[in-house]
TORPADO-454990 format. One record per atom (N, C-alpha, C): residue number from 0; x, y, z; atom name. Coordinates in pm, whole numbers. Layout:
// TORPADO-454990
(atom NUM,(X,Y,Z),"CA")
...
This chain:
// TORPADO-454990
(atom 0,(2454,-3466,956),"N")
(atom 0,(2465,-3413,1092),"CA")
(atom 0,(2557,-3291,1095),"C")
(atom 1,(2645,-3255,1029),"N")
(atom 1,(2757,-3204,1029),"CA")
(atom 1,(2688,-3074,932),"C")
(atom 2,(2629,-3103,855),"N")
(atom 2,(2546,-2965,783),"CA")
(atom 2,(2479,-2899,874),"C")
(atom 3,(2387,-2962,984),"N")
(atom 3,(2297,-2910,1051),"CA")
(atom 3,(2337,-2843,1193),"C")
(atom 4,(2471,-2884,1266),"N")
(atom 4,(2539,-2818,1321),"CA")
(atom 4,(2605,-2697,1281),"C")
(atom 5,(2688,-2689,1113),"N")
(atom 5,(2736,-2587,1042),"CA")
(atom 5,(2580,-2457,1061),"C")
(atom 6,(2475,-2498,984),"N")
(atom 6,(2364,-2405,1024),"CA")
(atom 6,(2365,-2322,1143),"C")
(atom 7,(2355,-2454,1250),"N")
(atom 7,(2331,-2389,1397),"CA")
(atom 7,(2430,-2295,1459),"C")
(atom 8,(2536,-2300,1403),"N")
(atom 8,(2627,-2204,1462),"CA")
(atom 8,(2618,-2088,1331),"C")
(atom 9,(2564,-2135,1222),"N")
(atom 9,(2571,-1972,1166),"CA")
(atom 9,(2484,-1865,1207),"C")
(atom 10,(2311,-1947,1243),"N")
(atom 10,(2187,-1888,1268),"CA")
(atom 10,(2251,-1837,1406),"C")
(atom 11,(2325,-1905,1534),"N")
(atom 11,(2339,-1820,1639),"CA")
(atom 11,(2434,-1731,1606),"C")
(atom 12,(2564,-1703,1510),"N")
(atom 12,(2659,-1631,1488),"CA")
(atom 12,(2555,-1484,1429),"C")
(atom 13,(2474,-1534,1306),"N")
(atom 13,(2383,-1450,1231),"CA")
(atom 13,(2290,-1307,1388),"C")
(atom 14,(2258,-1419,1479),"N")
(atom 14,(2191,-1319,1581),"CA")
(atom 14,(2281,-1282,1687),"C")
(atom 15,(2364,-1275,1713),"N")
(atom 15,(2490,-1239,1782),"CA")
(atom 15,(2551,-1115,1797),"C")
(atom 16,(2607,-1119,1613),"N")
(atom 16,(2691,-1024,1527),"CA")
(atom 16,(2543,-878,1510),"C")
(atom 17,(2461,-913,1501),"N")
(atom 17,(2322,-833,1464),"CA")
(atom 17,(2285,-833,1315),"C")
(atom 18,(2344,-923,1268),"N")
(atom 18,(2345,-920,1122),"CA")
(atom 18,(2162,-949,1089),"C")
(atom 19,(2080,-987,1146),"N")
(atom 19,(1961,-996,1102),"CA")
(atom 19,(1848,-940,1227),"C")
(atom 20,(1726,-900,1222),"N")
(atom 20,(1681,-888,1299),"CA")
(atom 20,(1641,-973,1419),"C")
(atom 21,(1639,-886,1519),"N")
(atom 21,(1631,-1002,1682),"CA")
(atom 21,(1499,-1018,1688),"C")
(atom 22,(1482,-1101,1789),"N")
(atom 22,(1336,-1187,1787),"CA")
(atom 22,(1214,-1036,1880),"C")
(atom 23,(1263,-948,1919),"N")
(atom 23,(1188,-845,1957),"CA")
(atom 23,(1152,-778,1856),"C")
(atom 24,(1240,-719,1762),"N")
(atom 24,(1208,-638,1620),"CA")
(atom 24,(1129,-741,1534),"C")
(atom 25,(1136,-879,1566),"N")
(atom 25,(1069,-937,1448),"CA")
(atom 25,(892,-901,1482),"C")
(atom 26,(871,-943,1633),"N")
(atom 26,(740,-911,1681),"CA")
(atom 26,(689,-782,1705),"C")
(atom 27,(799,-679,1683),"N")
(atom 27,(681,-490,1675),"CA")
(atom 27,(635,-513,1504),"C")
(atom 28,(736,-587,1417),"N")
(atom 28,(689,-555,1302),"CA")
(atom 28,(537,-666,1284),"C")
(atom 29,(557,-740,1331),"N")
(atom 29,(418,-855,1338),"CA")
(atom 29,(304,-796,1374),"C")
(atom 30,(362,-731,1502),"N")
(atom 30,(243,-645,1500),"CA")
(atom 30,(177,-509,1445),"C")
(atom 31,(317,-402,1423),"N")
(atom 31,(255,-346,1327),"CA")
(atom 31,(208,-393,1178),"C")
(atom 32,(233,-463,1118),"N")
(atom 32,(205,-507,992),"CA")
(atom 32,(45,-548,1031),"C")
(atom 33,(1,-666,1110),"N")
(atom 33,(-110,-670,1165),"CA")
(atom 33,(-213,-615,1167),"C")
(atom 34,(-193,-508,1238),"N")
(atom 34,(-303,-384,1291),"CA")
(atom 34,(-284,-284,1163),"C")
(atom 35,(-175,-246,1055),"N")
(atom 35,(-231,-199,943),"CA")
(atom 35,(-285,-277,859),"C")
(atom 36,(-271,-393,844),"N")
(atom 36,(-363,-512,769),"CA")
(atom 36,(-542,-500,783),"C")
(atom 37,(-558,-487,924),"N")
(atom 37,(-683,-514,956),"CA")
(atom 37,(-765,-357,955),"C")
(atom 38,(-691,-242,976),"N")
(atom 38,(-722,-99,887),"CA")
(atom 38,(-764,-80,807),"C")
(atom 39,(-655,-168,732),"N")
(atom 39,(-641,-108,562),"CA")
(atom 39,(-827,-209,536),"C")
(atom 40,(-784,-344,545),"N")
(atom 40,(-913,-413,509),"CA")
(atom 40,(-1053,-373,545),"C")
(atom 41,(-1066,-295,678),"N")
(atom 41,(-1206,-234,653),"CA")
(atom 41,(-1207,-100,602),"C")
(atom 42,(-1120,-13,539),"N")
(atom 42,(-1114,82,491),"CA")
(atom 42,(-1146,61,319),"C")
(atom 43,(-1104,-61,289),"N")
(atom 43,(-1117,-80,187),"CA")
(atom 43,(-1278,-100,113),"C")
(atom 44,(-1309,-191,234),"N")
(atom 44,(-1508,-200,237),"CA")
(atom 44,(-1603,-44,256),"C")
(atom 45,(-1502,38,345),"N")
(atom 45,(-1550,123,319),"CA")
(atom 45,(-1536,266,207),"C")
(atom 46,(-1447,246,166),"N")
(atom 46,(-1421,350,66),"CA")
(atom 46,(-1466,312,-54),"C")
(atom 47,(-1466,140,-140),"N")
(atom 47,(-1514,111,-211),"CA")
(atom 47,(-1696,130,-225),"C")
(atom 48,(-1768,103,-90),"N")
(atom 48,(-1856,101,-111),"CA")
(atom 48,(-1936,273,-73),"C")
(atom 49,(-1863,356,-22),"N")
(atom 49,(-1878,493,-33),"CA")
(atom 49,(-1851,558,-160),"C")
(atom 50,(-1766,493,-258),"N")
(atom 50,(-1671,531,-389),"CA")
(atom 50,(-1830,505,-443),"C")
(atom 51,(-1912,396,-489),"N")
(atom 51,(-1985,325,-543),"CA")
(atom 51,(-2092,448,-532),"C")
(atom 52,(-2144,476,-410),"N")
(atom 52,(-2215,539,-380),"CA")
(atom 52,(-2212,645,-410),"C")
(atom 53,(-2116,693,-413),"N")
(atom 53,(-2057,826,-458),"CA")
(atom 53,(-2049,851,-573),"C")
(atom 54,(-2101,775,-696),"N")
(atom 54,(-1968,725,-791),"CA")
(atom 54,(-1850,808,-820),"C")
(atom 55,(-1759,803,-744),"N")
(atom 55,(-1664,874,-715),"CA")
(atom 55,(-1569,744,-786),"C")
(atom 56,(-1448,803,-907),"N")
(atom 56,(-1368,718,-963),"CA")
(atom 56,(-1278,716,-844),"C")
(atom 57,(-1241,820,-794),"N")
(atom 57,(-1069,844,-725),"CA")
(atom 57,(-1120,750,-593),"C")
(atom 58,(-1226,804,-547),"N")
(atom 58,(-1303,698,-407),"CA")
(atom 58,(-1246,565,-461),"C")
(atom 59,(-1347,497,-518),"N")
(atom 59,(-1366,343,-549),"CA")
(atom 59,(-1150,334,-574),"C")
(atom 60,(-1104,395,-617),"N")
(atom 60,(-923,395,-671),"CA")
(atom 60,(-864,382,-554),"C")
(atom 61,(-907,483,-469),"N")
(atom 61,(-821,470,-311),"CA")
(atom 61,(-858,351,-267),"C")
(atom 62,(-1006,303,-236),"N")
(atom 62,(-1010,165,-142),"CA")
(atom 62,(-963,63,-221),"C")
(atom 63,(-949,55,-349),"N")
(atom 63,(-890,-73,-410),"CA")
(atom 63,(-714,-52,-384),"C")
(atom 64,(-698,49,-363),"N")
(atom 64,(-538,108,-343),"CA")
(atom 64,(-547,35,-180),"C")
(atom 65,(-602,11,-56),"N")
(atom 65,(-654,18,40),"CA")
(atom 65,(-609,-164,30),"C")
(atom 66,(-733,-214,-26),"N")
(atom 66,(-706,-385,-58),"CA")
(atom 66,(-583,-438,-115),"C")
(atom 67,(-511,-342,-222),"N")
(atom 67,(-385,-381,-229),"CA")
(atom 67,(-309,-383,-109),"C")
(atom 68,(-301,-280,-30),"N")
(atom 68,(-179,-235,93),"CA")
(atom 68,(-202,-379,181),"C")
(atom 69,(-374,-376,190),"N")
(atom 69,(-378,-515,295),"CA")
(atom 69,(-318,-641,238),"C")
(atom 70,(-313,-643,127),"N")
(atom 70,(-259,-818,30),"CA")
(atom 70,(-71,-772,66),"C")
(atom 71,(-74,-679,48),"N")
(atom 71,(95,-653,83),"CA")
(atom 71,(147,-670,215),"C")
(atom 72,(38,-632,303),"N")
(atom 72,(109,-645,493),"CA")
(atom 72,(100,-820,493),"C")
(atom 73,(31,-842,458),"N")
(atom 73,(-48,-993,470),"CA")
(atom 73,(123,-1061,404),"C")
(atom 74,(137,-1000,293),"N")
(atom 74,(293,-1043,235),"CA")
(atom 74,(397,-1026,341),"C")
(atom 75,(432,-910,366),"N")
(atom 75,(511,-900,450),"CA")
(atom 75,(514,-1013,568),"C")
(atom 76,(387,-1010,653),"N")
(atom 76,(388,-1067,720),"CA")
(atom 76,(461,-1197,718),"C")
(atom 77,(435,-1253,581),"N")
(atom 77,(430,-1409,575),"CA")
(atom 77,(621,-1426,560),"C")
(atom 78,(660,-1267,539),"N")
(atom 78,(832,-1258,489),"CA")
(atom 78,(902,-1260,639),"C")
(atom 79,(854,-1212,754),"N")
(atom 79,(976,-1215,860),"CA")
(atom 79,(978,-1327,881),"C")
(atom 80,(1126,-1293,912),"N")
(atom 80,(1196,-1422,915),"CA")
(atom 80,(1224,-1516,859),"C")
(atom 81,(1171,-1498,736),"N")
(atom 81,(1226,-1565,601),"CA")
(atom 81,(1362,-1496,561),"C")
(atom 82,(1417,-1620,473),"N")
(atom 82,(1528,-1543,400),"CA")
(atom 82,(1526,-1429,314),"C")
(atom 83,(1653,-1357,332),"N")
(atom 83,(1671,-1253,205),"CA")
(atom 83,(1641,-1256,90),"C")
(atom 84,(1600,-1410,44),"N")
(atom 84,(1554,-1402,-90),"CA")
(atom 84,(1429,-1426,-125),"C")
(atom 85,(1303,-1469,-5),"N")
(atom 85,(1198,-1498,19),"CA")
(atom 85,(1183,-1326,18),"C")
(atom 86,(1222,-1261,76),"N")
(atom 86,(1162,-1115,141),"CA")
(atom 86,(1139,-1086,3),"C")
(atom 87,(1286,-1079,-79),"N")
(atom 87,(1280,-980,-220),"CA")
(atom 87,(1192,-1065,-300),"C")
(atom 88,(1155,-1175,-292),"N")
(atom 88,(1023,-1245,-419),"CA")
(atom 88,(872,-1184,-332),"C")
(atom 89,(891,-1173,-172),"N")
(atom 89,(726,-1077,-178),"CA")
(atom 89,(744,-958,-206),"C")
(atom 90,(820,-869,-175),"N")
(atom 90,(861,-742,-251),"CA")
(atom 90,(765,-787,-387),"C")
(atom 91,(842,-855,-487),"N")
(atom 91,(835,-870,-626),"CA")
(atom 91,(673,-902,-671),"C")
(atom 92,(597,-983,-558),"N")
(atom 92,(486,-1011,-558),"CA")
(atom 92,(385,-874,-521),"C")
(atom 93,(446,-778,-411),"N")
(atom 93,(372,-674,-376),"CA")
(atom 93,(352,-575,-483),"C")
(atom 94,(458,-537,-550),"N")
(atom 94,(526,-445,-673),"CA")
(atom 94,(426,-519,-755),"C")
(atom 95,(416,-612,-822),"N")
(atom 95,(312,-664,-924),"CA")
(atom 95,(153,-644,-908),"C")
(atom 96,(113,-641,-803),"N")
(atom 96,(-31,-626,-741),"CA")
(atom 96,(-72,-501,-766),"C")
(atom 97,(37,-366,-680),"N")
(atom 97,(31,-274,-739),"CA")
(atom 97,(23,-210,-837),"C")
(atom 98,(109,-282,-911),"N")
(atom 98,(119,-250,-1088),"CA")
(atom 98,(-19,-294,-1161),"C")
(atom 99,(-72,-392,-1103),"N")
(atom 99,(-171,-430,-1181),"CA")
(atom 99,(-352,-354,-1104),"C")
(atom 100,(-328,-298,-995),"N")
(atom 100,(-429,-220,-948),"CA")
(atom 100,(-392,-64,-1030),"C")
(atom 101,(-258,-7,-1014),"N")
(atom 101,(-234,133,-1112),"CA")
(atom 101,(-323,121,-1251),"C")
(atom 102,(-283,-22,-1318),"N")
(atom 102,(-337,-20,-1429),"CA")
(atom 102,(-494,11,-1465),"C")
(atom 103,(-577,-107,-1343),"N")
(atom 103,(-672,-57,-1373),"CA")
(atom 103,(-765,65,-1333),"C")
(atom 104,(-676,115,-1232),"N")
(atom 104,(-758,224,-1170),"CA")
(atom 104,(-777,331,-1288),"C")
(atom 105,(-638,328,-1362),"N")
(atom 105,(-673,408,-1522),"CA")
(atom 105,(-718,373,-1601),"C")
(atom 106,(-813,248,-1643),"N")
(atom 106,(-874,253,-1731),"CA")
(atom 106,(-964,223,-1707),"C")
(atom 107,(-1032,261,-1550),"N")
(atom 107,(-1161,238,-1545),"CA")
(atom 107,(-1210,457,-1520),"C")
(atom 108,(-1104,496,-1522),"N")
(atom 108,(-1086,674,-1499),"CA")
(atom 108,(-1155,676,-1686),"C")
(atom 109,(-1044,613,-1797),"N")
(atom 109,(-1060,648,-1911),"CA")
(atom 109,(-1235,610,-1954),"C")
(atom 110,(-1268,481,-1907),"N")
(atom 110,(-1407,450,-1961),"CA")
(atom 110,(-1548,529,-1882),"C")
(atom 111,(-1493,585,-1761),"N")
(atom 111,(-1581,660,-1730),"CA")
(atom 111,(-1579,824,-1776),"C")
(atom 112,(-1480,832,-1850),"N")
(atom 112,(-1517,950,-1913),"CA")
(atom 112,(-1592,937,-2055),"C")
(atom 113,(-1615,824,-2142),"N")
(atom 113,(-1702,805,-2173),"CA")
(atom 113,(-1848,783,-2175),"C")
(atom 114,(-1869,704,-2066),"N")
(atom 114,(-1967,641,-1973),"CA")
(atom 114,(-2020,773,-1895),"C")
(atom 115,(-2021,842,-1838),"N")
(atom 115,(-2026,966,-1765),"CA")
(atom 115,(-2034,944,-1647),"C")
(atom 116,(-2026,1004,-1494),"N")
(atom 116,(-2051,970,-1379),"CA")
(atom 116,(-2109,1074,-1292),"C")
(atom 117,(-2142,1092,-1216),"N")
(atom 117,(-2213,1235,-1121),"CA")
(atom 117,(-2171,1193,-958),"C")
(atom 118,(-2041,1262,-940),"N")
(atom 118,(-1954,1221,-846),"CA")
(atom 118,(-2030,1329,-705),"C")
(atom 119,(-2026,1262,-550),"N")
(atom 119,(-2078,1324,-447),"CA")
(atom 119,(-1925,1391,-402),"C")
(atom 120,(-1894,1512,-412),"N")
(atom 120,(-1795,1598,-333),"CA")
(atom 120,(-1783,1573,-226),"C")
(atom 121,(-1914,1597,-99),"N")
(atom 121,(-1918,1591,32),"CA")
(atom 121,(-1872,1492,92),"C")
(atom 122,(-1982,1372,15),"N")
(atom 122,(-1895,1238,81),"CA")
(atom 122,(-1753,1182,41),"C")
(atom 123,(-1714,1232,-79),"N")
(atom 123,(-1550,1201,-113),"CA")
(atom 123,(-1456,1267,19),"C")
(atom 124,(-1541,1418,11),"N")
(atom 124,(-1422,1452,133),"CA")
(atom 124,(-1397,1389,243),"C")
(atom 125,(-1539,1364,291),"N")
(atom 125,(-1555,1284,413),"CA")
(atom 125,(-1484,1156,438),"C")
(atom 126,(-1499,1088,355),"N")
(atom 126,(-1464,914,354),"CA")
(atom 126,(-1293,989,340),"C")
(atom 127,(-1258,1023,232),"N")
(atom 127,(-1086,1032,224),"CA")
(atom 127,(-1014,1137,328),"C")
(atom 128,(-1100,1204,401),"N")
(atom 128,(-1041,1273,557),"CA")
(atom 128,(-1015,1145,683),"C")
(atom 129,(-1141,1060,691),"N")
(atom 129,(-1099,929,761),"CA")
(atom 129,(-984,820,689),"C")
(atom 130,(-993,829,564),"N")
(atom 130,(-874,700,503),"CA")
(atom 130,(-751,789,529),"C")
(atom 131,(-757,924,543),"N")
(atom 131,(-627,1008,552),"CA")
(atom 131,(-549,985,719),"C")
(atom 132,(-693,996,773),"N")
(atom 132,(-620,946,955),"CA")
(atom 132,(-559,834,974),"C")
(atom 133,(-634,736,856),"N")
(atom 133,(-616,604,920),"CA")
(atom 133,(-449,583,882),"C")
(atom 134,(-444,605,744),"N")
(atom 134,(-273,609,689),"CA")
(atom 134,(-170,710,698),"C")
(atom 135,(-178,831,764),"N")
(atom 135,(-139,867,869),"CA")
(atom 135,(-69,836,985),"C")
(atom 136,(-160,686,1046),"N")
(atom 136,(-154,625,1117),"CA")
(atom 136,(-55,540,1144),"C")
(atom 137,(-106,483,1018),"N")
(atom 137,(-23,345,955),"CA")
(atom 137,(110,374,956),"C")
(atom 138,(82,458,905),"N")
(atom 138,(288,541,829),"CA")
(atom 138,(398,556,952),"C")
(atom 139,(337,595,1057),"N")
(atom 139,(392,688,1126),"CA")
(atom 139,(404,527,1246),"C")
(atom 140,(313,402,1194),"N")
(atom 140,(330,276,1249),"CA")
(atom 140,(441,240,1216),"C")
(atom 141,(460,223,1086),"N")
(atom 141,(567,130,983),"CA")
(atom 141,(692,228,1014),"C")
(atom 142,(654,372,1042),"N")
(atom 142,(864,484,1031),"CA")
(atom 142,(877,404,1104),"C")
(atom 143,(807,380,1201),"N")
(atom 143,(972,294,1324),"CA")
(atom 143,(1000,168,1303),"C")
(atom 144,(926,70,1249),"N")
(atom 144,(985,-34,1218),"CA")
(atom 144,(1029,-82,1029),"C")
(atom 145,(1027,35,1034),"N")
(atom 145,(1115,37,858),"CA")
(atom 145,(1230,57,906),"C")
(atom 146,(1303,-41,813),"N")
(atom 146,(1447,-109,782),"CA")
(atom 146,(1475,-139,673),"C")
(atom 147,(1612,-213,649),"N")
(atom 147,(1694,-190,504),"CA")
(atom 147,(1610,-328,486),"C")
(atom 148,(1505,-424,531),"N")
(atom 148,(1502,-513,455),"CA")
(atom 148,(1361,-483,377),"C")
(atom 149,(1367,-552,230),"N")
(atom 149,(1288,-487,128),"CA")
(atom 149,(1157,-528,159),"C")
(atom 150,(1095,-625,240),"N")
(atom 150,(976,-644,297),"CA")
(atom 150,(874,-547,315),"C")
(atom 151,(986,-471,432),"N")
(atom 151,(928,-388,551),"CA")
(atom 151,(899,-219,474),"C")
(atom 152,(1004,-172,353),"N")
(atom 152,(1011,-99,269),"CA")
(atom 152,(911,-105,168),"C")
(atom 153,(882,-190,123),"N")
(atom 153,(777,-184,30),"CA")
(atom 153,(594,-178,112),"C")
(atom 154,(650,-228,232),"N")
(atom 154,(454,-218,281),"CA")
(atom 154,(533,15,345),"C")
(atom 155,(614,48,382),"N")
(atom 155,(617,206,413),"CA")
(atom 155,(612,249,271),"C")
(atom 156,(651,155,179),"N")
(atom 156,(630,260,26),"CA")
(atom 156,(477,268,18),"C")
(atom 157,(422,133,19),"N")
(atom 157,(309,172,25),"CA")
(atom 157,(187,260,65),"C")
(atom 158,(196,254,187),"N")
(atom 158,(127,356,305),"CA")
(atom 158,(151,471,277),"C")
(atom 159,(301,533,224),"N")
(atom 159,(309,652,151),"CA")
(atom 159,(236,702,58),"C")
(atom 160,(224,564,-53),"N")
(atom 160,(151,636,-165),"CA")
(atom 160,(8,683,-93),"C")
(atom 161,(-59,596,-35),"N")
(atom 161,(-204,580,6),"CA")
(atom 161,(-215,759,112),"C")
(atom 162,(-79,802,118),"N")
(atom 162,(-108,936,210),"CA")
(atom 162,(-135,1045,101),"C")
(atom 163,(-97,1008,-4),"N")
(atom 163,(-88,1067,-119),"CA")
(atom 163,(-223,1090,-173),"C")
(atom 164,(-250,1000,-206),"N")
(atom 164,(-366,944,-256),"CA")
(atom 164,(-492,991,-226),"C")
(atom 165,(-524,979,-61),"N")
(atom 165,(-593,1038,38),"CA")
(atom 165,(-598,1159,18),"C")
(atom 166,(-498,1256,20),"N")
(atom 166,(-477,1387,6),"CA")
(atom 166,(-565,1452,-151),"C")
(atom 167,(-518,1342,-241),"N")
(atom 167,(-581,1402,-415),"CA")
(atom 167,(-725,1387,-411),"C")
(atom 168,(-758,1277,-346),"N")
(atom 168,(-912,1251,-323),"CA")
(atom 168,(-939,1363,-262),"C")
(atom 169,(-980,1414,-156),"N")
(atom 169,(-1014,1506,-70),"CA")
(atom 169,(-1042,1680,-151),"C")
(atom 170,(-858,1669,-235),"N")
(atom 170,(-861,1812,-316),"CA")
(atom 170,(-971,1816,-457),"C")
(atom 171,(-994,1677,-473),"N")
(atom 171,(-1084,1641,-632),"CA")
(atom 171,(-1208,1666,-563),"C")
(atom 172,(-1271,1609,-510),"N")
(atom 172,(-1406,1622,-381),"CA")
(atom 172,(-1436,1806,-334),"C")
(atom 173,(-1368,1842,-290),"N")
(atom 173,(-1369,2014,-302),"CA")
(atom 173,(-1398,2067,-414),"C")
(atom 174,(-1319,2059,-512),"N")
(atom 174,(-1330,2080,-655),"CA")
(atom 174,(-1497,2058,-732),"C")
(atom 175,(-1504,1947,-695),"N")
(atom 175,(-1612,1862,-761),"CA")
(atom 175,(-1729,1956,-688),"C")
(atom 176,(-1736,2007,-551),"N")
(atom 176,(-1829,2035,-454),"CA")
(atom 176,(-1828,2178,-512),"C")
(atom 177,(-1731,2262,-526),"N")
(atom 177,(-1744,2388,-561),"CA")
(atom 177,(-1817,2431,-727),"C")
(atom 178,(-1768,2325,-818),"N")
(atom 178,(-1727,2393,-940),"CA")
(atom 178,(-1877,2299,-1000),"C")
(atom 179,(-1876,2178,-959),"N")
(atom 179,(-1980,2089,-1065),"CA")
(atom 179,(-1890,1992,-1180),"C")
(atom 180,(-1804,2027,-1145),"N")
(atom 180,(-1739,1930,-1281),"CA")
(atom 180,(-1683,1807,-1211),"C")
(atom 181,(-1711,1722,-1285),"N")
(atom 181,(-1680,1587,-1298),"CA")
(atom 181,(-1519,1544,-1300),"C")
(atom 182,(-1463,1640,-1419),"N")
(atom 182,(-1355,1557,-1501),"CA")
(atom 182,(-1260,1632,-1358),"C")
(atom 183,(-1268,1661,-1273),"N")
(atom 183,(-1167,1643,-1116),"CA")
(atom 183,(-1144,1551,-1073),"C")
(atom 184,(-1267,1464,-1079),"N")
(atom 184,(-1246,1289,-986),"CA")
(atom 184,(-1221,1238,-1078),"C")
(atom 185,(-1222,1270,-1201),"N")
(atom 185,(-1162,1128,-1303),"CA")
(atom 185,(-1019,1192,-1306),"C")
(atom 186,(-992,1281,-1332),"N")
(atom 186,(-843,1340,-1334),"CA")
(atom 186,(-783,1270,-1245),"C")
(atom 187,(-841,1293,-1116),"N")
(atom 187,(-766,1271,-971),"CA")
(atom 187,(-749,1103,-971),"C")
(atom 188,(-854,1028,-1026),"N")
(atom 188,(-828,955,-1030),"CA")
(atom 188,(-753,818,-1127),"C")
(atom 189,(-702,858,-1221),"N")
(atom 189,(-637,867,-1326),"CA")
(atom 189,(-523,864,-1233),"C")
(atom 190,(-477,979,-1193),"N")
(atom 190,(-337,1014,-1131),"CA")
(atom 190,(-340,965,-995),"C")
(atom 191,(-406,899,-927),"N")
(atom 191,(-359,806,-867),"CA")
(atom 191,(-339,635,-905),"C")
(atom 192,(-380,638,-1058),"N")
(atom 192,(-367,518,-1092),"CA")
(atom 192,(-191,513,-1106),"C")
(atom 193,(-173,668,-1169),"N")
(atom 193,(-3,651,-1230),"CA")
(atom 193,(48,632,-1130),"C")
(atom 194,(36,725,-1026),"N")
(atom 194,(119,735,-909),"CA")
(atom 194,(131,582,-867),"C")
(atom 195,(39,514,-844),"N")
(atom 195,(63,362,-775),"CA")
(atom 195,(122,328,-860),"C")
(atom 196,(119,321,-989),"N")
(atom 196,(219,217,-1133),"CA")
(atom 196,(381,275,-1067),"C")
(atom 197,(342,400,-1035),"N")
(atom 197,(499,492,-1018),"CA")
(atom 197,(599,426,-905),"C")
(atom 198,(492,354,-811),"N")
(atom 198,(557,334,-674),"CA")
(atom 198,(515,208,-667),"C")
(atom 199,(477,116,-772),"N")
(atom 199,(538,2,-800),"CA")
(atom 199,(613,-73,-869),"C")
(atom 200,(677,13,-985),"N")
(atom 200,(834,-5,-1049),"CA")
(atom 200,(900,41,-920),"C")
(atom 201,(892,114,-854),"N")
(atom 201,(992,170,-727),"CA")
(atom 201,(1031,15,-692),"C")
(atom 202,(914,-32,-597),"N")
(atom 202,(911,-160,-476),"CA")
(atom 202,(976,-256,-597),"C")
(atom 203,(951,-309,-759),"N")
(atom 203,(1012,-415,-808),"CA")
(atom 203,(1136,-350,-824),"C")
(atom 204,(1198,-219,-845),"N")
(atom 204,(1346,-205,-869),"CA")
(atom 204,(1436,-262,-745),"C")
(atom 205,(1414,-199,-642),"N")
(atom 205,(1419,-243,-480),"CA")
(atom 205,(1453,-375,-485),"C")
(atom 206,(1289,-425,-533),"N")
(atom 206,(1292,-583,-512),"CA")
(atom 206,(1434,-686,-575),"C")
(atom 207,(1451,-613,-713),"N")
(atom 207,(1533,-632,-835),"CA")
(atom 207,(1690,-676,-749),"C")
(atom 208,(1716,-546,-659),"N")
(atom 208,(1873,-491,-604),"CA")
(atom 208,(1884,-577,-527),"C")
(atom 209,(1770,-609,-408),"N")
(atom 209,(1806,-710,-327),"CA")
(atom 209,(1805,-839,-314),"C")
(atom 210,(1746,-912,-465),"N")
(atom 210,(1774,-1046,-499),"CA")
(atom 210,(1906,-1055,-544),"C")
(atom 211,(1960,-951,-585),"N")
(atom 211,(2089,-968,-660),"CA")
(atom 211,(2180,-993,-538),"C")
């Protein structure tokens, strides 16, 4: 009995002092996390299956970049209001997903330069001008409710890369439309495989600092 009273006065001391987020900040982030969840997930159906169509490497790279971000809000989500050390193990879980989508987005870049591909310019631009609004979107969702806790940081790391991302697609797709060459969308997409590996050692270093 005496433990569970000790609690109760720390959890009301904990929201008092402001030492953790209040029950209003917990619900903008619920909901933003939410509504980029359910973005990202039909963006993902659609860029993959425009990528396909396209056979566009960097396409099919962004919407699987797309399905990661959604497995990460979906994380987040499940972190407010969990403890500090729950947050930094989905961090650690988000950072791994990533790492393991970077990986393969490059070695499915390397086997299609074997394999050969005949990538659509027009529709790359097209599809990654809409994934560009949508995370855009997102980003400019998550600046205001990004905070020092590593949750909420790793789904804005994310959305960053994906602005990134969006942007290389679009410039490879021009390229591809002007010139005829191929090795643009595998380039481009290659280098968005690193870039995600890049900015998911980021989210596990993060993750690393705030378990400690």
């Amino acid at each position: 009995m005496v433990g569970l009273e000790d609690e109760w006065h720390y959890r009301r001391h904990m929201a008092d002092c402001g030492c953790g987020p209040t029950e209003i900040e917990t619900k903008a982030q619920q909901r933003a996390l939410w509504l980029a969840l359910v973005l990202n997930a039909v963006m993902f159906f659609v860029e993959v299956a425009s990528g396909l169509y396209a056979d566009s490497t960097s396409l099919v790279a962004d919407g699987l970049d797309m399905l990661t971000d959604a497995s990460v809000y979906a994380v987040a989500l499940m972190a407010i209001g969990r403890s500090n050390a729950f947050k930094a193990r989905a961090a650690t879980l988000s950072g791994a997903l990533l790492l393991i989508v970077g990986i393969g987005v490059v070695l499915e870049a390397v086997r299609r330069v074997f394999v050969g591909a005949e990538p659509v310019g027009v529709l790359m631009i097209i599809v990654a001008l809409v994934a560009l609004a949508v995370n855009t979107y997102v980003l400019r969702l998550l600046q205001r409710q990004r905070s020092d806790e590593v949750h909420m940081r790793a789904a804005w790391i994310f959305t960053r890369a994906d602005v990134v991302a969006n942007v290389a697609v679009i410039v490879s797709g021009a390229a591809v439309l002007l010139t005829g060459v191929i090795y643009f969308d595998l380039l481009v997409g290659a280098a968005i495989g690193l870039f995600v590996m890049r900015e998911a050692m980021e989210i596990l270093r993060e993750a690393r600092q705030a378990d400690r």
